[in-house]
Rosetta silent file (secondary structure, phi, psi, omega in degrees, C-alpha in Angstrom):
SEQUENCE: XXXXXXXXXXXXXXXXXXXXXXXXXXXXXXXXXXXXXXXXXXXXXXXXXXXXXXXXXXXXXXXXXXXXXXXXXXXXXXXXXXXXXXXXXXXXXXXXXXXXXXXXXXXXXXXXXXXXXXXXXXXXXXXXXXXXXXXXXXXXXXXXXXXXXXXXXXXXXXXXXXXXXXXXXXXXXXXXXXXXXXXXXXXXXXXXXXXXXXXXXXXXXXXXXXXXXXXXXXXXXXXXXXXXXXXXXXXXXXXXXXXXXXXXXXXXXXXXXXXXXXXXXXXXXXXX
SCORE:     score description
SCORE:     0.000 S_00000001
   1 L     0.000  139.163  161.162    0.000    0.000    0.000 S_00000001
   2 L   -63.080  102.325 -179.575    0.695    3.381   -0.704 S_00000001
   3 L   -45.297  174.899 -174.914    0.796    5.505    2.573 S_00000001
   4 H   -53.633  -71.672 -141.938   -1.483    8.536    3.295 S_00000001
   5 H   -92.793   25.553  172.765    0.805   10.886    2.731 S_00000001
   6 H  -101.488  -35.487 -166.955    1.881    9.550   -0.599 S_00000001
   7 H   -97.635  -32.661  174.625   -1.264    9.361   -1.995 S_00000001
   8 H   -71.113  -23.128 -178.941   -2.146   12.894   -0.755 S_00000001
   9 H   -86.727  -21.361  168.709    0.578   14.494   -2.584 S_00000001
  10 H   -73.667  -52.534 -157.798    0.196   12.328   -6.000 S_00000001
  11 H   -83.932  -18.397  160.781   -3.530   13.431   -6.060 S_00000001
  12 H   -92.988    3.777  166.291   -2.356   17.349   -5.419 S_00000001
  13 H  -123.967   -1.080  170.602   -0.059   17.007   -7.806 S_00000001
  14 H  -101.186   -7.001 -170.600   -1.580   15.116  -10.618 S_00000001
  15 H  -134.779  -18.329  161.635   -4.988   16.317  -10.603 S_00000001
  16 L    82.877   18.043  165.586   -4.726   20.265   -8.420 S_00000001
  17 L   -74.620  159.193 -170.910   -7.326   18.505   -6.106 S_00000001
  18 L   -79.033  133.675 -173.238   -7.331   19.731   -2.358 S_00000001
  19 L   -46.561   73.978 -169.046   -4.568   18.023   -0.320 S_00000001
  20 L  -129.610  142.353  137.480   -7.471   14.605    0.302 S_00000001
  21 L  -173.275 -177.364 -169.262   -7.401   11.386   -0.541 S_00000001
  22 L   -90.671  164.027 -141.415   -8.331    8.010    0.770 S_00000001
  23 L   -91.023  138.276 -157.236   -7.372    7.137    3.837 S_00000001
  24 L    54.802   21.093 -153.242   -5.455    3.619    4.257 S_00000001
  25 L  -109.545  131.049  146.787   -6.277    3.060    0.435 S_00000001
  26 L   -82.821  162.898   87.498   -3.332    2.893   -2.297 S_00000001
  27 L  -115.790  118.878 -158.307   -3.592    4.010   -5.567 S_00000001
  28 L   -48.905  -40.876 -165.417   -1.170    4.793   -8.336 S_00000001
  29 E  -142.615  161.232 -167.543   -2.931    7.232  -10.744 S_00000001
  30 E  -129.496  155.869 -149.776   -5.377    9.777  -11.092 S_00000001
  31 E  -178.430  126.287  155.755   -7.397   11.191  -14.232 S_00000001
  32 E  -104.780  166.407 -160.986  -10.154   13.803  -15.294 S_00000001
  33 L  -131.899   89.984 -163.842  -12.362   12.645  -17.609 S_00000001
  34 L   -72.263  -77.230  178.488  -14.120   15.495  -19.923 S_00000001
  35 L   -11.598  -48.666 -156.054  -17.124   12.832  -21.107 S_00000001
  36 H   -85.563  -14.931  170.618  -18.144   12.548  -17.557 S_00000001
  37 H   -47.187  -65.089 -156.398  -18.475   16.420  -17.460 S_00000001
  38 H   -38.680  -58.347 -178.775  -20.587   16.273  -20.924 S_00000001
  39 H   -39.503  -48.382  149.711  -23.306   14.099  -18.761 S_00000001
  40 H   -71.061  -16.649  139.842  -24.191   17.361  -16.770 S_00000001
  41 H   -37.020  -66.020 -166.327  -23.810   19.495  -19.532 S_00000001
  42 H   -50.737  -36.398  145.284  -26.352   17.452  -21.368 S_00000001
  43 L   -43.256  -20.271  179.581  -28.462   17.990  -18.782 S_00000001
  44 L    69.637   24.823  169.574  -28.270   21.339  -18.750 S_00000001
  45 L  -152.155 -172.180 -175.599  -26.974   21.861  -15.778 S_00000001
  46 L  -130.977  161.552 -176.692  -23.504   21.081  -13.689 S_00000001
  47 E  -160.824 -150.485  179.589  -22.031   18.910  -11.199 S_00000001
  48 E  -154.683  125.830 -178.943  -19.291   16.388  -10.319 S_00000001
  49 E  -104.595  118.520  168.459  -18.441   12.765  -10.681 S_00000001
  50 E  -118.265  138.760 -176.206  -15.559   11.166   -8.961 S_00000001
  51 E  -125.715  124.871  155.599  -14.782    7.502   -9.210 S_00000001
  52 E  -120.972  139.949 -172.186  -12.522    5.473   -7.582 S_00000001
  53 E  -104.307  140.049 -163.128  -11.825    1.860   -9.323 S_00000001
  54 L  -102.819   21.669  139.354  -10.198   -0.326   -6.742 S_00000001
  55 L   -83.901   -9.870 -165.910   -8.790   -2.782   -8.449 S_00000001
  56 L   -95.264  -39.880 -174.789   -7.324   -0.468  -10.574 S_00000001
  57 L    78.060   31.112 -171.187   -5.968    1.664   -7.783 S_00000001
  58 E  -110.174  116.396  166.879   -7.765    4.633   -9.668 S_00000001
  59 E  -118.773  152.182  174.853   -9.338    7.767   -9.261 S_00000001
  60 E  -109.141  101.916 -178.016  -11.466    9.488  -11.715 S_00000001
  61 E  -125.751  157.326 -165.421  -13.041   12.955  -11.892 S_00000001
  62 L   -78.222   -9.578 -163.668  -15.043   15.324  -14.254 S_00000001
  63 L  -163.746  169.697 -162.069  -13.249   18.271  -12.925 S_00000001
  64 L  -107.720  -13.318  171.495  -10.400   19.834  -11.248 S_00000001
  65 L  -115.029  -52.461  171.095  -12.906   21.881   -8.879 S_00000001
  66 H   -56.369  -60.581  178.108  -15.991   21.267   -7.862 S_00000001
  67 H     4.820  -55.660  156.147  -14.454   17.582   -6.858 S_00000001
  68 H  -138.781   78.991  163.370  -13.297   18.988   -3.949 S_00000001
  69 L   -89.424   75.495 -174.951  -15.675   21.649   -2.942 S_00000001
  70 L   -30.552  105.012  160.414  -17.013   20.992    0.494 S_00000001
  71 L  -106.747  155.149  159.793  -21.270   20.935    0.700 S_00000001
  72 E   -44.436  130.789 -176.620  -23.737   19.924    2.822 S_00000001
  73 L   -68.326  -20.751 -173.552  -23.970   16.236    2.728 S_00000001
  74 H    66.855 -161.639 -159.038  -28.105   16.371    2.820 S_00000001
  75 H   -69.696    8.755  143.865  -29.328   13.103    3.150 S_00000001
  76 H   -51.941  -32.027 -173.030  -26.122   11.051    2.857 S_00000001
  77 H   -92.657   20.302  160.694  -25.175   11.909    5.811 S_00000001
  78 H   -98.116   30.525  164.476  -27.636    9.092    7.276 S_00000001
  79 H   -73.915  -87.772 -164.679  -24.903    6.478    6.349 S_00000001
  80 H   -46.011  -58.372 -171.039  -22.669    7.677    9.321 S_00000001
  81 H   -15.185  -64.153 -168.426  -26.001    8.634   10.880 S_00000001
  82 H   -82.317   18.146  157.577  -27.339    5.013   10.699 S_00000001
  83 H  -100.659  -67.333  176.540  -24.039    3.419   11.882 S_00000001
  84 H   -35.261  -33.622  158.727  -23.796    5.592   14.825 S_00000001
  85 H   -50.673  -76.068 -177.868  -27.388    4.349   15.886 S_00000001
  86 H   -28.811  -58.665 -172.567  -26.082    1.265   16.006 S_00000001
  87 H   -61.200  -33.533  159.781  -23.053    1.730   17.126 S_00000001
  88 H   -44.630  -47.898 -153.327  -25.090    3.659   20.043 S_00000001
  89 L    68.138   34.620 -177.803  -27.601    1.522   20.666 S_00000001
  90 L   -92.842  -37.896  152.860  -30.169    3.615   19.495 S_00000001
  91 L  -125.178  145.171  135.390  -31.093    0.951   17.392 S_00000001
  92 L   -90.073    2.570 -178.497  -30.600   -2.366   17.783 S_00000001
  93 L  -167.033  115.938 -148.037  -32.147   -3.965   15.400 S_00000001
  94 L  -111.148   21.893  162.161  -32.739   -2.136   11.969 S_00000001
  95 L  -141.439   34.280 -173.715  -35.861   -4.164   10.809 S_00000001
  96 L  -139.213  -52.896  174.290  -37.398   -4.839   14.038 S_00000001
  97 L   -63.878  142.415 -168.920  -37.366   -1.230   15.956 S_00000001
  98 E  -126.760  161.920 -164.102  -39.734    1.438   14.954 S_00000001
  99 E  -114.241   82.193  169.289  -39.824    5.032   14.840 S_00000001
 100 L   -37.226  126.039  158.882  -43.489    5.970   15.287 S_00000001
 101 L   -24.101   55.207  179.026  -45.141    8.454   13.086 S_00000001
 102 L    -5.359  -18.170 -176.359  -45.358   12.187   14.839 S_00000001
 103 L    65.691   27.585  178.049  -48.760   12.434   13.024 S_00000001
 104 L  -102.940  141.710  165.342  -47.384   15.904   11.368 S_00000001
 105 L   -67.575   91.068 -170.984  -48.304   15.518    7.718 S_00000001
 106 L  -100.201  135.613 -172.772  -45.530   15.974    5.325 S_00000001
 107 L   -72.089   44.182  156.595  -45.126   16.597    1.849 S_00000001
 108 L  -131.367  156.209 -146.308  -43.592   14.136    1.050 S_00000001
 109 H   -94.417    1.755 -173.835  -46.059   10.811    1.533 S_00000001
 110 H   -78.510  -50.628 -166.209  -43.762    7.931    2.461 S_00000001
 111 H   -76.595   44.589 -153.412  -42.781    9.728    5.251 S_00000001
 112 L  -139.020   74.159  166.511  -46.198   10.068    7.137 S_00000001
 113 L  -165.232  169.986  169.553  -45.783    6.508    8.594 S_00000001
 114 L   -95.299  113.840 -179.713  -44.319    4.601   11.080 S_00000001
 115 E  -101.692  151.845  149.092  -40.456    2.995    9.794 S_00000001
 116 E   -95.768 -179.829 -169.511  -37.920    1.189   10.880 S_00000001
 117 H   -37.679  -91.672 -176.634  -34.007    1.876   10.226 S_00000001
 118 H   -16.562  -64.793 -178.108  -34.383   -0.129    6.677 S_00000001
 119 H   -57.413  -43.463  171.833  -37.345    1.591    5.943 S_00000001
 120 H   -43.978  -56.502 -171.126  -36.552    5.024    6.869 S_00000001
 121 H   -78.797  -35.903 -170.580  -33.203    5.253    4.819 S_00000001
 122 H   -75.957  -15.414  146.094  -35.041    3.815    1.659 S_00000001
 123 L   -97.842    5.866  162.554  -37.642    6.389    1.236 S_00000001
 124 L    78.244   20.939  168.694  -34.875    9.162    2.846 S_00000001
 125 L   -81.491  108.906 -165.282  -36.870    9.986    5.883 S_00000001
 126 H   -81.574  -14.025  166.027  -35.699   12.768    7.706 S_00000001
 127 H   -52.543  -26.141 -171.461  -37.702   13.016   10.249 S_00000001
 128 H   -86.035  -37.716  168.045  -36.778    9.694   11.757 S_00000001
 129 H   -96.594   12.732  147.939  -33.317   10.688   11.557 S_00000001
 130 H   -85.608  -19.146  159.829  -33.642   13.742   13.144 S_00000001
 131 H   -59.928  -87.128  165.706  -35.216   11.668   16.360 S_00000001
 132 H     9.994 -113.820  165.163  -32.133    9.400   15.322 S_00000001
 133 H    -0.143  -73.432 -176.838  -30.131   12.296   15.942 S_00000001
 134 L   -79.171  -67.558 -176.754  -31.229   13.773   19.233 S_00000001
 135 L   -26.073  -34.247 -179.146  -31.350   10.567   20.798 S_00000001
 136 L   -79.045 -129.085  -56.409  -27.242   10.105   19.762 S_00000001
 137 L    78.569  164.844  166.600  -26.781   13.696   21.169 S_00000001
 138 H   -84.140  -50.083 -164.590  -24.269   16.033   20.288 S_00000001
 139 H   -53.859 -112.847 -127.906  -21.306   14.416   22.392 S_00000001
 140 H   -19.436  -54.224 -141.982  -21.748   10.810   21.138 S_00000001
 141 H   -80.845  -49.439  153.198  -22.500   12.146   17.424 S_00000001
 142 H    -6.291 -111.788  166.159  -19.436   14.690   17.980 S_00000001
 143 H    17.789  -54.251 -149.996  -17.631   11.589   18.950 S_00000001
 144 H  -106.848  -90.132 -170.490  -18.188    9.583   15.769 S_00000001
 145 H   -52.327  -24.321  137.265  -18.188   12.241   13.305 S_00000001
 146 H   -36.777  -57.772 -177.124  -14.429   12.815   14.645 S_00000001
 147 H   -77.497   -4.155  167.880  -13.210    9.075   14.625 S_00000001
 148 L   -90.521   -8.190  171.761  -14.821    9.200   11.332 S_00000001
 149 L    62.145   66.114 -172.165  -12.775   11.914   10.224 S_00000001
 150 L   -87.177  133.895 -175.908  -16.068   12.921    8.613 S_00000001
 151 L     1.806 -131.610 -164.962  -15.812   15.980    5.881 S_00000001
 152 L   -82.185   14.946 -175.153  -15.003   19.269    7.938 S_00000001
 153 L    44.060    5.337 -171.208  -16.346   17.593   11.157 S_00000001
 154 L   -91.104   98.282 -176.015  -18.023   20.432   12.263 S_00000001
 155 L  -115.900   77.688  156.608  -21.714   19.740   13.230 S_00000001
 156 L   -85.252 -153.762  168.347  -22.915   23.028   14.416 S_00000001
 157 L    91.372   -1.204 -166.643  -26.101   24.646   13.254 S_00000001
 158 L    98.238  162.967 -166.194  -28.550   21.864   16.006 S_00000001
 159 L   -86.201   -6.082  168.811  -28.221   18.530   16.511 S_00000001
 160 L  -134.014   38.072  167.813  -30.930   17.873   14.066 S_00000001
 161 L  -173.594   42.723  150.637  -30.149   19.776   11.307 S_00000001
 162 L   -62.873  -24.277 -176.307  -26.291   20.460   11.314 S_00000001
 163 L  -105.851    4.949 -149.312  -26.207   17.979    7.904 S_00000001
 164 L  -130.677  -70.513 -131.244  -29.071   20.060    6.666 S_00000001
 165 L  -151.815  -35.671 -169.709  -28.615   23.380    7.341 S_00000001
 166 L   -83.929 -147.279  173.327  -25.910   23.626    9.539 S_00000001
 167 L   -84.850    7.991  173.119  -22.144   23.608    9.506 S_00000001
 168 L   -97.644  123.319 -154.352  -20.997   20.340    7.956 S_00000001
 169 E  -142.483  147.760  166.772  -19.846   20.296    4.407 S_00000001
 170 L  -133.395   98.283 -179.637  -18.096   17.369    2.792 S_00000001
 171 L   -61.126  152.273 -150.038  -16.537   17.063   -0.552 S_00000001
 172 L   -91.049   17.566  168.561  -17.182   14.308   -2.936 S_00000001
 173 L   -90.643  -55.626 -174.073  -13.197   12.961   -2.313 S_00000001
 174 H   -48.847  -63.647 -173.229  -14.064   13.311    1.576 S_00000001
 175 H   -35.291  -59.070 -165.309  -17.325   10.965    0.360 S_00000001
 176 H   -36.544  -71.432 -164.258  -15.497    8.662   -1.392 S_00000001
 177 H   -45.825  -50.041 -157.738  -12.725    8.121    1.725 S_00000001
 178 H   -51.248  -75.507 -154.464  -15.893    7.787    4.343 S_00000001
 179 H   -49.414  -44.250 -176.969  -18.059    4.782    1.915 S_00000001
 180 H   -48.664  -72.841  158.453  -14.865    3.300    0.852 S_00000001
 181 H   -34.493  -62.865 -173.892  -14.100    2.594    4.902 S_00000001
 182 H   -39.122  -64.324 -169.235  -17.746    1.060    4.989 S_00000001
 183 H   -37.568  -48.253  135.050  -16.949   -0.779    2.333 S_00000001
 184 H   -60.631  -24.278 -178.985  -14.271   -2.439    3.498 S_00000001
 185 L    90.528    7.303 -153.252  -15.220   -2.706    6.900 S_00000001
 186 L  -131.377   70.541 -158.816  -12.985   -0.986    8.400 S_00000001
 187 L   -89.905  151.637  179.546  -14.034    2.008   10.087 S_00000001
 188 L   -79.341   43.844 -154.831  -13.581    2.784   13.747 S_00000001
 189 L  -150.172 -177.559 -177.147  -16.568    1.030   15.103 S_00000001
 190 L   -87.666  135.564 -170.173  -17.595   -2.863   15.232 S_00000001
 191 H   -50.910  -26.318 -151.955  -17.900   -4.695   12.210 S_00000001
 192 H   -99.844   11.644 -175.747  -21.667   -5.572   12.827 S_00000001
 193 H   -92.420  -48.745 -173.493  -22.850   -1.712   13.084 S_00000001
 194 H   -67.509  -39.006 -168.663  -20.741   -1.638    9.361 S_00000001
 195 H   -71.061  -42.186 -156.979  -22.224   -4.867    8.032 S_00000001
 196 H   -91.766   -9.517  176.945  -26.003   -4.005    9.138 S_00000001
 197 H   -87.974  -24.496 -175.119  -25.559   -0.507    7.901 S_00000001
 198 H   -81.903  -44.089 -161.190  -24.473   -1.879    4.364 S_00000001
 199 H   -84.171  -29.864  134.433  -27.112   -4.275    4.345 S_00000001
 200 L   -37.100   -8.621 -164.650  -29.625   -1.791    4.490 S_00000001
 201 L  -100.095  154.540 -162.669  -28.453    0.727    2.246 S_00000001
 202 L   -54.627  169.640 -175.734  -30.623    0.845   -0.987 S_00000001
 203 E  -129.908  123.479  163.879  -29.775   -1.382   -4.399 S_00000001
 204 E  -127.609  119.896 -174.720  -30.206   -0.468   -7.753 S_00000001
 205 E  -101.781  172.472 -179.215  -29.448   -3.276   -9.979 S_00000001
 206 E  -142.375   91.047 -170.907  -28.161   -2.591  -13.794 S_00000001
 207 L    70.542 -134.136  123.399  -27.684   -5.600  -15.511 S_00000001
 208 L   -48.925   14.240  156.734  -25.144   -7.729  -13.675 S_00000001
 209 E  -123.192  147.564 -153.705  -24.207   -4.975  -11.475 S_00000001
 210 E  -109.998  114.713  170.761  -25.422   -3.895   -8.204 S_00000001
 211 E   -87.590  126.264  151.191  -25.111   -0.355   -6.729 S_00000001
 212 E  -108.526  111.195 -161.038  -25.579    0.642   -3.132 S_00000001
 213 E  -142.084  124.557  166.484  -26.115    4.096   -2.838 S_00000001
 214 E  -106.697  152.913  175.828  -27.744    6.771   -0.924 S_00000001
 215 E   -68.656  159.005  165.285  -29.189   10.004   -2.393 S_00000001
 216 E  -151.658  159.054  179.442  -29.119   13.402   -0.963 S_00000001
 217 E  -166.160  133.007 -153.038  -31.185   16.395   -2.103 S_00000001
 218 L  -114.192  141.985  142.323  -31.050   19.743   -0.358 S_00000001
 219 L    82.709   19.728 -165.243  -34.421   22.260   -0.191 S_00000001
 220 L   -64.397  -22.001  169.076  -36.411   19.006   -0.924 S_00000001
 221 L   -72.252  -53.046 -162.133  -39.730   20.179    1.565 S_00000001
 222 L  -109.114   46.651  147.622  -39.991   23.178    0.194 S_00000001
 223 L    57.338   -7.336  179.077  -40.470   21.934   -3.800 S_00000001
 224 L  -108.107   91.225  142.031  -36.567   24.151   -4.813 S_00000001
 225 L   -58.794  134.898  172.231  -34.067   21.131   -4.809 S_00000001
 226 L  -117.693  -30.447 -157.971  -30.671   23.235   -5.035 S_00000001
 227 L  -164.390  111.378 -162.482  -28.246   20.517   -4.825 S_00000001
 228 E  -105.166  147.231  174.293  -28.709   16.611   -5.579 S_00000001
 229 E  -133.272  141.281  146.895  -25.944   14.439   -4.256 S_00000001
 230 E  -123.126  142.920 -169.844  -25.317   10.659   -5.086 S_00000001
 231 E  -164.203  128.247  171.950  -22.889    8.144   -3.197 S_00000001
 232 E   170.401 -150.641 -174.594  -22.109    4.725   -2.570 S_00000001
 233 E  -135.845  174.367 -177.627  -19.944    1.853   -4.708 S_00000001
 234 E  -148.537  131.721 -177.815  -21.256   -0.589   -7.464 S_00000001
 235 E  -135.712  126.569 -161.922  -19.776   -4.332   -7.810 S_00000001
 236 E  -119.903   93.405  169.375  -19.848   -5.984  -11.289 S_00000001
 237 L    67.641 -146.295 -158.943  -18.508   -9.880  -10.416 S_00000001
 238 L   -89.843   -4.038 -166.820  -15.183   -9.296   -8.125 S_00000001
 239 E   -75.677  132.206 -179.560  -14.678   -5.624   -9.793 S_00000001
 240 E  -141.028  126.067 -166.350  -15.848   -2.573   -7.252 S_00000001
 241 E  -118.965  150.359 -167.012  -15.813    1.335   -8.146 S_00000001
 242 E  -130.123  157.472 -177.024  -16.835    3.405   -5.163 S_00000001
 243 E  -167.669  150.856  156.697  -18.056    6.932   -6.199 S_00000001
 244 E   -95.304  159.046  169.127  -19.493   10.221   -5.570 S_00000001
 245 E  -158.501  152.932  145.997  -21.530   12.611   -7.432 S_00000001
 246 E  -160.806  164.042 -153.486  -23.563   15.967   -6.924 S_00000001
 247 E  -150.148  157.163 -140.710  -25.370   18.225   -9.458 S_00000001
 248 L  -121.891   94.071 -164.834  -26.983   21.072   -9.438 S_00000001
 249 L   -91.081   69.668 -152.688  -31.098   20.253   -9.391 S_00000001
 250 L   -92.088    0.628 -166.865  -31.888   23.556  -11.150 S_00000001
 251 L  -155.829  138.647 -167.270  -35.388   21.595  -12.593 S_00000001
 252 L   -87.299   28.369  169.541  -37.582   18.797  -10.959 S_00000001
 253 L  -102.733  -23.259 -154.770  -36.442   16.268  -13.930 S_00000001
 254 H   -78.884  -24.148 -132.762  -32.668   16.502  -12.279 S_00000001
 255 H   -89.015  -12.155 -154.314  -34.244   14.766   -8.947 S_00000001
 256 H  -119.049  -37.169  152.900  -34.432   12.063  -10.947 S_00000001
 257 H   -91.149   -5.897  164.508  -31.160   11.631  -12.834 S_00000001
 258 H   -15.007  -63.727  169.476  -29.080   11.675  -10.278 S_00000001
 259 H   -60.937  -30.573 -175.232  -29.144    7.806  -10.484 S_00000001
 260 H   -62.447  -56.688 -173.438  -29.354    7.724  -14.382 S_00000001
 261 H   -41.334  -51.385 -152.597  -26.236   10.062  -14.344 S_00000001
 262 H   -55.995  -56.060 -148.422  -24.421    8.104  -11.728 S_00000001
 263 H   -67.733   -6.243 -172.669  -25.120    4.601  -13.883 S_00000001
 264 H   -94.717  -43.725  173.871  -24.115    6.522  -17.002 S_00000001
 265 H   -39.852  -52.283 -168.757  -20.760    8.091  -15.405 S_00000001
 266 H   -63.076  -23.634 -146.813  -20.107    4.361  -14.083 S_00000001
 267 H   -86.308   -5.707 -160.697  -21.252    3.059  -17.674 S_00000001
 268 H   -92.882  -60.376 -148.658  -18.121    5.543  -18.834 S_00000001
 269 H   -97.981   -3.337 -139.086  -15.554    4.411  -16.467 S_00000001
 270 L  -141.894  -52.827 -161.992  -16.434    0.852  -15.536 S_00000001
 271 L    58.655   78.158  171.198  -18.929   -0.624  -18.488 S_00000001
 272 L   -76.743    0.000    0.000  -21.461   -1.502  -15.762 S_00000001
């Protein structure tokens, strides 16, 4: 393996990305990729894809800036969320404990039920992980979001909207490092809070390959999506690309490719 601080200076000096990269990971080379731009152009609007292919030891991005621009994660940021329950004991059991329904009426209609963990991440309901949330606390979630060396670590802004609203911004390299840990398992927490968080996180399959990925979407209550995020890895047979994305939702059709983009960016880099 390449050490950290080999791989941060190869990726600030081949690609003029901010001094990031992932953390216990090797990889030799680095690349932008103008095609994967073209996919938000075509769209008519802009974003950023970064891919890393791990067998390959590779990362890949549409750009030299946005890449690593720190944003709110939005709704991504119930990955660590949903470990830290665990890890917590705030759940124990992520198809058997339930979150009851508040009875406030929301627009959007999935969430106006009662979920459990599973359920909850797969229609993206924030209310249940803002209970989530204040139940961890700020120290514990502090805590966590430190040993996770999570994006700028900073969760001011409330304890249930700091990923929302508040003071935590992450960059889609910073994404990458975080899922990549899941992925592997090896994260500063007990494998079965890592296993049960992966087994839960949604699947989209595409042919023979499977993605697990969560969404994010900023201003999503109040009908102006600003900023769509996607993140998570895809495994075709023993081959695995771990990846980031976010785009600019300037129209209520972008809400929607976010996944198309992601499977066409992987379809660029990968041939999912």
């Amino acid at each position: 393996m390449i050490n950290r601080r080999h791989a941060l200076g190869l990726l600030a000096a081949t690609t003029l990305l901010p001094a990031r990269a992932l953390a216990n990971v090797s990889y030799q080379r680095s690349e932008f990729r103008d095609d994967l731009a073209k996919r938000f152009f075509d769209l008519g609007t802009v974003g950023t894809f970064v891919g890393y292919k791990v067998d390959d030891y590779l990362i890949i991005a549409s750009d030299k800036v946005r890449s690593g621009e720190g944003r709110l994660p939005a709704s991504t940021f119930k990955i660590p969320n949903s470990i830290i329950a665990l890890e917590t004991g705030v759940v124990e059991d992520p198809d058997k404990d339930v979150f009851k329904w508040d009875g406030v009426t929301r627009s959007i209609e999935p969430w106006n039920k009662d979920h459990t963990l599973r359920s909850a991440i797969a229609v993206s309901a924030v209310p249940v992980y803002q209970e989530i949330a204040r139940r961890i606390g700020q120290e514990r979630m502090q805590k966590y979001v430190d040993l996770f060396d999570y994006g700028n670590r900073d969760i001011g802004g409330g304890i249930d909207q700091f990923w929302l609203t508040g003071n935590l911004r992450i960059d889609p390299m910073q994404q990458i490092d975080f899922v990549d840990r899941l992925r592997r398992g090896v994260l500063p927490v007990s494998k079965r809070s890592q296993e049960l968080t992966r087994y839960i996180l949604p699947v989209t399959k595409v042919g023979d390959a499977t993605i697990r990925a969560k969404s994010g979407l900023l201003g999503a209550e109040q009908g102006k999506p600003s900023l769509g995020w996607m993140v998570g890895w895809a495994e075709k047979g023993s081959q695995q690309t771990v990846f980031a994305m976010n785009m600019d939702c300037k129209e209520q059709s972008h809400i929607a490719a976010r996944m198309t983009v992601v499977q066409q960016c992987l379809a660029d880099i990968v041939a999912i």
